[in-house]
Each structure stands twice: as structure tokens, then as C-alpha cells.
LUMKOL-324635 format. One record per residue (C-alpha): residue number from 1; residue in one letter; x, y, z. Coordinates in steps of 0.2 Angstrom, whole numbers. Each point is the difference from the previous one (the first is absolute). Last residue first. Layout:
<atoms>
+------+------+-------+-------+-------+
: resi : resn :     X :     Y :     Z :
+------+------+-------+-------+-------+
:  NUM :    A :     X :     Y :     Z :
...
+------+------+-------+-------+-------+
</atoms>
This chain:
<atoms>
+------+------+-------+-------+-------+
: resi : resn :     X :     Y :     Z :
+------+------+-------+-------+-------+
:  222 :    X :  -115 :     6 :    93 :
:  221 :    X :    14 :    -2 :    -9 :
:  220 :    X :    20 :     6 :     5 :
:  219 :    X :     8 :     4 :   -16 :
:  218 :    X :    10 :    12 :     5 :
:  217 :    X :     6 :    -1 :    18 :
:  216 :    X :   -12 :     9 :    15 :
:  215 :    X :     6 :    13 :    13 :
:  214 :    X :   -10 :     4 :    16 :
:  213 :    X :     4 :   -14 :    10 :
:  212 :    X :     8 :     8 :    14 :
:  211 :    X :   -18 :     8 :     5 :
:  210 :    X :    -8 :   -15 :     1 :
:  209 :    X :    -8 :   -12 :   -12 :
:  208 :    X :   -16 :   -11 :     2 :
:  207 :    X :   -11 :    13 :     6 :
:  206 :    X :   -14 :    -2 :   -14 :
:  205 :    X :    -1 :    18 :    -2 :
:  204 :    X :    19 :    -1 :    -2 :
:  203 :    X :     3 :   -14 :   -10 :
:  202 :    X :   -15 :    10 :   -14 :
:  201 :    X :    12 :    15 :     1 :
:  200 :    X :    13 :    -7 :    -3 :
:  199 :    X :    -8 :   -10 :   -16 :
:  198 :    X :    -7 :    18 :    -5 :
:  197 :    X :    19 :     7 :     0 :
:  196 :    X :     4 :   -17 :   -10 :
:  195 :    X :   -11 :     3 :   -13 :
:  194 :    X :     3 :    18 :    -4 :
:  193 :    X :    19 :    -3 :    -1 :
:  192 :    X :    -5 :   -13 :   -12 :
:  191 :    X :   -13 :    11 :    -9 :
:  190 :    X :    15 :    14 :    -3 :
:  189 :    X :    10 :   -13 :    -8 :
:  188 :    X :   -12 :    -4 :   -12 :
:  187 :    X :    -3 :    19 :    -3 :
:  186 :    X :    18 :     3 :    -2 :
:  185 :    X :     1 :   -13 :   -12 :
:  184 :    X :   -12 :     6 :   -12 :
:  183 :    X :     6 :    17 :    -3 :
:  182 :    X :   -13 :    12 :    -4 :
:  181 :    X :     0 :    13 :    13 :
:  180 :    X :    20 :     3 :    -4 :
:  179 :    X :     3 :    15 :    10 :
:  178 :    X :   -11 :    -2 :    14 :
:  177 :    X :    -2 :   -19 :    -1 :
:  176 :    X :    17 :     2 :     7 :
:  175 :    X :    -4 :    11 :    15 :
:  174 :    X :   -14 :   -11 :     2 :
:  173 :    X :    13 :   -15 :     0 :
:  172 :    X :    12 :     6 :    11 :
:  171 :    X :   -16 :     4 :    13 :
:  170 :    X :    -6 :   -19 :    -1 :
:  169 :    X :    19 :    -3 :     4 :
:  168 :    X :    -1 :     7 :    15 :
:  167 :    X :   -18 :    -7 :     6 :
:  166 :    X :     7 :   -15 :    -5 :
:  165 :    X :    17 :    -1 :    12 :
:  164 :    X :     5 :   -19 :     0 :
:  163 :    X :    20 :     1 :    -8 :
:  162 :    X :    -8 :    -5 :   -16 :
:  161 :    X :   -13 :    14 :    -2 :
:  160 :    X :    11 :    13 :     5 :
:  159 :    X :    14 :    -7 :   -12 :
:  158 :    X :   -15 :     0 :   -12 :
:  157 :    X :    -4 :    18 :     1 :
:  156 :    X :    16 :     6 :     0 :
:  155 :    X :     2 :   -10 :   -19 :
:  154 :    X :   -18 :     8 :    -4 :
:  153 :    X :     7 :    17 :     6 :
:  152 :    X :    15 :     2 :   -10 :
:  151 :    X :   -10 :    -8 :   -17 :
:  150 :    X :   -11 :    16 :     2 :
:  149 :    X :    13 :    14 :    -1 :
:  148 :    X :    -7 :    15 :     5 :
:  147 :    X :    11 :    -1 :    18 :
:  146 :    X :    17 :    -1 :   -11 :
:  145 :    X :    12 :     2 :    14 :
:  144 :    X :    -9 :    -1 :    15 :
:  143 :    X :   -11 :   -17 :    -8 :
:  142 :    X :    18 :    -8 :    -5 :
:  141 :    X :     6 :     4 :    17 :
:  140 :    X :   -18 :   -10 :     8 :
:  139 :    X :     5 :   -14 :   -12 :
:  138 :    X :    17 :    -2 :     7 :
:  137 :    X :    -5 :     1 :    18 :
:  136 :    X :   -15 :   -12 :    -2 :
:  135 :    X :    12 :   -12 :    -9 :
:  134 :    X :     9 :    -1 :    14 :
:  133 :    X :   -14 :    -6 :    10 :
:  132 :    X :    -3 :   -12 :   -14 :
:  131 :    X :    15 :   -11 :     3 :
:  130 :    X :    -6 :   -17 :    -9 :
:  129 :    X :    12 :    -1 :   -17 :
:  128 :    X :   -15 :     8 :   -12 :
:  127 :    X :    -2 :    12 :    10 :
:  126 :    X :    17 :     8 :     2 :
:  125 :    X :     2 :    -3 :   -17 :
:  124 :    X :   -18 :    12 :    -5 :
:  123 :    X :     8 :    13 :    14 :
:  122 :    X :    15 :     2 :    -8 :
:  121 :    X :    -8 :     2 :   -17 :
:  120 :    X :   -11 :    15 :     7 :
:  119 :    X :    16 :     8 :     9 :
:  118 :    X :     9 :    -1 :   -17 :
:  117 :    X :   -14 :     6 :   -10 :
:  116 :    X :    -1 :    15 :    11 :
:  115 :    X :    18 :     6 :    -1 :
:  114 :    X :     5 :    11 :    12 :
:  113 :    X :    14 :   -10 :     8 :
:  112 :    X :    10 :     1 :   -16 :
:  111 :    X :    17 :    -3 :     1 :
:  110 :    X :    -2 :   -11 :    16 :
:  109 :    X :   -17 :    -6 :    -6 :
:  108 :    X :    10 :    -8 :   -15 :
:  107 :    X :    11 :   -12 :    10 :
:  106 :    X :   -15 :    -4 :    12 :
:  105 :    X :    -9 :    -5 :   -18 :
:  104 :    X :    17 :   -10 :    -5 :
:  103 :    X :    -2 :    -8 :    17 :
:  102 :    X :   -20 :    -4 :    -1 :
:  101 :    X :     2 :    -7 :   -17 :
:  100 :    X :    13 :   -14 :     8 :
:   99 :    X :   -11 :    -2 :    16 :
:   98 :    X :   -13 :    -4 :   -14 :
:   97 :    X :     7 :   -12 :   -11 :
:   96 :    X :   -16 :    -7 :   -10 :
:   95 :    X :     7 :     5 :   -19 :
:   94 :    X :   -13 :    14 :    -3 :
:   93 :    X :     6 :     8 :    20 :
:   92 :    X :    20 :    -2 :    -9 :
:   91 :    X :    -2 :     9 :   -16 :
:   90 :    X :   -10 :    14 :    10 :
:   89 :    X :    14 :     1 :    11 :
:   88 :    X :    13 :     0 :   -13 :
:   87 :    X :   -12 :    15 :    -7 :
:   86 :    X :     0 :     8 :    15 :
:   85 :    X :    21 :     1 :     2 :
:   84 :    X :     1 :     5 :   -17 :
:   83 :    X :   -13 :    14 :     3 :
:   82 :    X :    13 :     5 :    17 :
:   81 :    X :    15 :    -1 :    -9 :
:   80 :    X :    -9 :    14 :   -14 :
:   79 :    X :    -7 :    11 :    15 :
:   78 :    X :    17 :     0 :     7 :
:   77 :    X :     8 :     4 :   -16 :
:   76 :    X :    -8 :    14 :    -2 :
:   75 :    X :   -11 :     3 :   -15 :
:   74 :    X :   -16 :     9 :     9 :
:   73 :    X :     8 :    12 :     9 :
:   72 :    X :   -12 :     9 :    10 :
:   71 :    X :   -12 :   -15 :     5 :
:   70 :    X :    16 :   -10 :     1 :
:   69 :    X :     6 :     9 :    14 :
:   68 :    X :    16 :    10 :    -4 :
:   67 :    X :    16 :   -11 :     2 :
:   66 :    X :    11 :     1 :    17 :
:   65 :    X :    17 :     5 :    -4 :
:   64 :    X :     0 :    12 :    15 :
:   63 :    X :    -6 :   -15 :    12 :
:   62 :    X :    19 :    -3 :    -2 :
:   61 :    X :     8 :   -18 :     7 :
:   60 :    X :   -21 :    -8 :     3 :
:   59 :    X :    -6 :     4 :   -18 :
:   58 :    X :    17 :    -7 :    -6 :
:   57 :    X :    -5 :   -16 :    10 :
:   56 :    X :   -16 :    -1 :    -6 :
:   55 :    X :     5 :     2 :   -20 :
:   54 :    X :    14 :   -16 :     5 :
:   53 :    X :   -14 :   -10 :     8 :
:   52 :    X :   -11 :     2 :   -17 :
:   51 :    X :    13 :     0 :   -13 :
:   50 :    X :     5 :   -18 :    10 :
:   49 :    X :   -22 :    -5 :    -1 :
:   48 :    X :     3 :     3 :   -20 :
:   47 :    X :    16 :   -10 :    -1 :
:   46 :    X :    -9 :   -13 :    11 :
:   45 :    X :   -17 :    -1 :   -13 :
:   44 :    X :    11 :     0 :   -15 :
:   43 :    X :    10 :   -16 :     9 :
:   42 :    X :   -19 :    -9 :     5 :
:   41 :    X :    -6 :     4 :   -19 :
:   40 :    X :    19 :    -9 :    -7 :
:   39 :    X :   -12 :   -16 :    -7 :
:   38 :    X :   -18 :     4 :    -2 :
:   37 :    X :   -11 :    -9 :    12 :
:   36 :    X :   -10 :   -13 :    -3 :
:   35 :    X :   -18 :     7 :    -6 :
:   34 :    X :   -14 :     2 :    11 :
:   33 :    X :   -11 :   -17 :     2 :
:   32 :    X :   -17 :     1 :    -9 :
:   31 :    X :   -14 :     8 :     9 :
:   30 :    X :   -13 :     0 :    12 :
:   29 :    X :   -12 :    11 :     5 :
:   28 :    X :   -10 :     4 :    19 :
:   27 :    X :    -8 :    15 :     1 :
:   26 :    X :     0 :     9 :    19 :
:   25 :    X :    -5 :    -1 :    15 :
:   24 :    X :    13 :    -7 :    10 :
:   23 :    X :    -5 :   -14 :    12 :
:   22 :    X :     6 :   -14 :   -16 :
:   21 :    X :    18 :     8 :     2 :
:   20 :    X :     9 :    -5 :   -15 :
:   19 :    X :    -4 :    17 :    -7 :
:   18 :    X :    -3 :     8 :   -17 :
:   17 :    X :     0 :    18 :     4 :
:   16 :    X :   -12 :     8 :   -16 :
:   15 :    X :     6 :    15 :    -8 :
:   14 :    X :    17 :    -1 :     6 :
:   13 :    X :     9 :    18 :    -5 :
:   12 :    X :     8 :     8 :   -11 :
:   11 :    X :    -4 :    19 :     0 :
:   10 :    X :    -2 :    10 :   -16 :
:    9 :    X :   -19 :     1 :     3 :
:    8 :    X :     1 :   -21 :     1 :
:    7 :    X :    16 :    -9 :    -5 :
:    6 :    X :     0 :   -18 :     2 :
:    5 :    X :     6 :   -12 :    12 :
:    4 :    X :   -10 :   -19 :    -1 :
:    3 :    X :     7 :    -9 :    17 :
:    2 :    X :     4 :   -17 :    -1 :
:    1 :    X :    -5 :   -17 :     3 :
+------+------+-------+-------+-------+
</atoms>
């Protein structure tokens, strides 16, 4: 299984999170195996992260050298280290290795820390490999960074969901559905938020949960 990158509103971005997690709420779609990988990619990828380390360290001996931000220099080379760094990431989420994308993400943050897509992307991994609190706090930057961008807040959104906080998520999602009032998805995953605050609140009426028990898993049925 992999992930399906593509570019949306000049961002590229996970449309669909295919998880192994069957809890998760989202799509399930298989594929064919990725591709071997192409002899001398892991030496390119080393001589990239070595222009990296060497870029850091010359940043740390004279902050006087420090490069305009990229939002005011648009060809530096830190910007252009820091797309080749995404796109090695993006290569590596569609081939399954996920702590590999999330490092060559991390690598790209650092030049570029305000980069939504970056954030959103994060937080789709983070997900997908069980660690949905941090997912929450990657999403929630992508939403401060680019707070009309609607896939932002359905990826925060489902981090609430899946770390058990509906009434949360349920407000992602109408901020979503905000901006994109059409999108499919975001209604489907609004009803499951809407289905597990009514199945709380049906435990509580009954009195068969206490006030520890507040949080429900995806996919719990009635």
C-alpha cells in the first residue's frame, strides 16, 4: 500500500491517507509494490543531507551570512535544498517508508518552518504510523499558517478524531466544509465525529462510563 501524492492548488499533498490502521477513518486502496530502488539514490540523497549540515554550520559560525527568507528571495539556495529535501520525502511516504519521509520533511522544516504543506504532510505520516497527538500539533501549524486552506483542517480534523476528541474534530471539519462545502470526504468524516459524540452521549445517559472514559477509538459501533 502506498500513499497517492499529488499536487492540489500548487500544493502536493495526500488526498486520501491510505492507512493500515483499520480504527482510522479513512479510504482504504491497494496498489502494486513501489519500484526497487534506483541504484546511487541513497549516495545523492547523503551528498544532499552533507550540503545540508555544512549550510547549518556556516549559519551557526556567522549569523551575518544568514540568507534572506525564502518568502523574500525566492531562488536561494536554501529554499531549493529544502524542495529537494520534500520531494525525497514525497518519494519515500509513496514507497511506504515513513520515518524515512518524516526526516527529509524535518530536514526541510528547518529551512522552511513556514511552509504549510510541509506541516499538513507531517501530520498525514504521523498518522498514518499511530502517533496522532503529534499529528494534532502539525496540523493545528498548517491551519495557523494557511488558515483558508481546507485540506489543513480536514488532516487536523482527523488527528482529533483519532486521538478520541469528536467534538474537536467536528469543529475542523466545519471549518473545512467552510471553504470547500462540497467536498465529499469532509462530510463523511464530519458524520463519524457526529456519531461518536451522540454514542458518548447515549453511555452517559445510560451511566455505563465515568468521567475517565470520555474518549472513544474510531470505529467503535454502537
Amino acid at each position: 500500500m502506498k500513499l497517492m501524492w499529488k499536487k492540489t492548488s500548487g500544493y502536493k499533498r495526500c488526498r486520501t491517507l491510505i492507512s493500515t490502521n483499520p480504527n482510522l477513518p479513512f479510504e482504504v486502496q491497494t496498489t502494486q509494490e513501489p519500484d526497487p530502488d534506483i541504484k546511487g539514490e541513497e549516495e545523492a540523497e547523503e551528498e544532499e543531507q552533507e550540503r545540508f549540515n555544512r549550510r547549518k554550520a556556516e549559519k551557526g559560525e556567522d549569523s551575518s551570512k544568514t540568507l534572506a527568507p525564502d518568502s523574500q528571495n525566492p531562488n536561494s539556495s536554501d529554499q531549493k535544498l529544502a524542495e529537494t529535501f520534500q520531494s525525497q520525502g514525497d518519494q519515500l511516504a509513496e514507497n511506504g517508508k515513513y520515518r524515512e519521509a518524516l526526516g527529509k520533511w524535518e530536514a526541510a522544516l528547518t529551512l522552511m518552518p513556514e511552509k504549510a504543506v510541509l506541516h499538513e504532510q507531517k501530520a498525514q505520516i504521523l498518522l498514518e504510523i499511530g502517533d496522532a497527538w503529534s499529528a494534532i500539533k502539525a496540523a493545528t501549524r498548517a491551519t495557523e499558517l494557511e488558515p483558508l486552506w481546507a485540506e489543513a483542517w480536514i488532516t487536523l480534523g482527523r488527528a482529533q478524531l483519532n486521538f478520541g476528541e469528536p467534538d474537536s474534530s467536528l469543529e475542523s471539519f466545519n471549518k473545512a466544509l467552510a471553504i470547500k462545502p462540497d467536498s465529499k470526504e469532509v462530510r463523511a468524516d464530519r458524520e463519524t465525529a457526529l456519531h461518536l459524540i451522540k454514542r458518548r452521549k447515549q453511555l452517559h445517559s445510560s451511566g455505563s462510563t465515568s468521567v475517565t472514559e470520555n474518549r472513544f477509538k474510531v470505529g467503535e459501533k454502537d
